[in-house]
C-alpha positions, -999 to +999 in steps of 0.1 A: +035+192+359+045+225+362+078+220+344+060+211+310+035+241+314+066+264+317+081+245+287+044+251+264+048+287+281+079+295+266+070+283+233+041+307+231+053+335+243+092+340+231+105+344+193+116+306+184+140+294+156+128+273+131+145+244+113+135+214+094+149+180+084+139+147+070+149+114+085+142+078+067+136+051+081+120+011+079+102-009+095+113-023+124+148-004+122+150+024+149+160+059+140+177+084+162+162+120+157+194+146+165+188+178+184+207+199+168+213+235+190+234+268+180+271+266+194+269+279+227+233+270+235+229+258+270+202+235+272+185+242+308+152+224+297+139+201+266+105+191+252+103+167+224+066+161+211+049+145+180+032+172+160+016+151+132-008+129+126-016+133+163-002+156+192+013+138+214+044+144+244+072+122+239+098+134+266+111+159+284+146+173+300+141+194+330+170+203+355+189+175+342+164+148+342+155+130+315+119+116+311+098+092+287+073+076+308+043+098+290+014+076+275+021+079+236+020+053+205+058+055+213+052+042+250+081+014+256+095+027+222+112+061+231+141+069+247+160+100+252+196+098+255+217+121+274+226+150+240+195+153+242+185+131+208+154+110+208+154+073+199+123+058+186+118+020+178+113-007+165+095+013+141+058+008+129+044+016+094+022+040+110+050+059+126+054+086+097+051+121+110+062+155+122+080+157+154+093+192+171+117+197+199+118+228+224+150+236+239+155+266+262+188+279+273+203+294+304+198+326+293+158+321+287+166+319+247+146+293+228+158+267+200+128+246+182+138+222+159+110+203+132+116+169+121+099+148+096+096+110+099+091+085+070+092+050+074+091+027+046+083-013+040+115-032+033+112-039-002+108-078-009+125-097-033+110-094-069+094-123-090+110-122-129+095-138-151+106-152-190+084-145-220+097-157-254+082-141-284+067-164-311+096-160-338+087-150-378+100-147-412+115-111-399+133-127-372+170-139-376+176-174-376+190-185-342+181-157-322+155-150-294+136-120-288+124-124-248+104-099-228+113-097-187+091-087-165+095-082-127+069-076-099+069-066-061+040-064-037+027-028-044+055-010-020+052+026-018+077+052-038+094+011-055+115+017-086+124-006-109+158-014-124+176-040-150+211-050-149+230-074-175+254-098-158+285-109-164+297-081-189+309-044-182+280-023-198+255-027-170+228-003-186+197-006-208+187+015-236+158+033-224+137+021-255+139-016-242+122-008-210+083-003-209+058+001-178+082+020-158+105-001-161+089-034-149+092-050-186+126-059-203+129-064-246+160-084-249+173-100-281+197-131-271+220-150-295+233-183-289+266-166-276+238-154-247+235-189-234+252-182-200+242-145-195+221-133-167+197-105-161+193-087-127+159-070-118+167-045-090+136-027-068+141-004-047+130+025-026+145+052-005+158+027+024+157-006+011+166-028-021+165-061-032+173-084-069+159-109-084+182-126-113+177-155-142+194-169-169+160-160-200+184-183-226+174-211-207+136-205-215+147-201-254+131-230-273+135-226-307+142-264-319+119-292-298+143-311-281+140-351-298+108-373-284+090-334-269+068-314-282+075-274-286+047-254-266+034-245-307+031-279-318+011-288-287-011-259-302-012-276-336-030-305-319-050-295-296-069-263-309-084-290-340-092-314-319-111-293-292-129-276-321-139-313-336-151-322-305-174-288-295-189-292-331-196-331-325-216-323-293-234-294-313-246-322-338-256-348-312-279-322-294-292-311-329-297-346-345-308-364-310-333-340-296-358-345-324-354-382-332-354-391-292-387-371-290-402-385-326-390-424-311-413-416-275-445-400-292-443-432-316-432-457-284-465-439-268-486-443-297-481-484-299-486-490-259-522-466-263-533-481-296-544-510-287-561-501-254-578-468-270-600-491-299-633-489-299-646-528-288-660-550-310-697-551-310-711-586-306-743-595-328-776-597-310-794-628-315 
């Protein structure tokens, strides 16, 4: 053990050189976290530890052995190759953090070097979904105004992105887009029938499209012997209201006649049974 108390010993005691990086990552990948030494730095030993969220030894270098058998959450996942860089995977969610190395040269000179891990979810393949805009008096004939929208699971640092298909301008005006991003106003003609729309998410290490055709979901004229999604609406809000205001009537007009019929049902079976007797003359 002494080797690693020299290492912490050195660290303490001698000025150290600071530097910082940031490496990105996903899940399950594995990322290779580079030691990175002034020119001419001899490495003679090596410590490599996680600093953040917990404090842990990874591996170490010492007379030209190279060591990773040290109980961390990187047990089994951690290897040091040979320039000294540390390998770490597959990778875990939980994996984000700081990491340090400790070099110390020939001359008794020290090098530490700071790293900070992120690892990301791989971002899933959106839903998109088509919503056609009842059309008015305003609205020109043959036309459909459509709204996209796209979801993903709720992925951390996930942008949102729309790209048209199919034609050179790729962009969107920025007054088309609404919820950063995750909604779509489109106007499409009849020359629109065979143009797609691309949603694109994305986050620092990972992407992923999603892509329909919103023409198709353009119903403007009922197709013969089918009813458009408004005539269904014609029909069945009347008849729904008829039929709640029906029930209201029959509990209103039923509850007091059905009580009225049983009083006067009671009153003919008690009648007869509840008169006095006839009182028969004495002789």
């Amino acid at each position: 053990m002494w080797p690693l108390w020299s290492l912490l010993l050195w660290e303490a005691l001698l000025p150290i050189t600071v530097t910082g990086a940031q490496v990105l990552s996903k899940v399950g990948d594995s990322v290779l976290l580079v030691a990175v030494r002034p020119p001419g730095f001899q490495v003679r030993e090596a410590l490599w530890r996680s600093l953040w969220p917990s404090e842990e030894l990874l591996a170490t270098f010492f007379r030209g052995s190279l060591e990773t058998l040290y109980h961390s959450r990187f047990l089994g996942r951690a290897q040091l190759h040979s320039n000294l860089s540390l390998e770490l995977g597959p990778l875990e969610s939980a994996d984000s953090g700081n990491f340090s190395v400790l070099m110390v040269d020939t001359r008794g000179q020290t090098w530490t070097q700071t790293l900070q891990l992120k690892v990301y979810d791989a971002v899933p393949r959106p839903v998109v979904q088509v919503f056609i805009a009842v059309g008015g008096d305003a609205q020109p004939p043959k036309t459909c105004q459509a709204f996209l929208s796209c979801w993903a699971p709720n992925i951390s640092e996930i942008t949102y992105s729309w790209r048209r298909e199919t034609t050179v301008d790729f962009g969107m005006e920025p007054h088309s887009l609404f919820t950063d991003g995750q909604v779509l106003s489109i106007s499409l003609g009849p020359g629109d029938r065979g143009v797609a729309y691309s949603c694109i998410v994305s986050n620092p290490v990972s992407w992923d499209l999603a892509t329909v055709t919103p023409w198709e979901s353009c119903h403007h004229d009922a197709a013969p012997g089918k009813a458009s999604y408004k005539d269904v609406l014609l029909v069945v809000v009347p008849v729904s209201l008829l039929l709640i205001l029906v029930a209201l009537f029959s509990a209103w007009h039923w509850g007091p006649c059905s009580g009225k019929k049983k009083k006067d049902v009671h009153a003919d079976r008690v009648g007869p049974e509840t008169e006095n007797p006839t009182v028969q003359d004495l002789p």
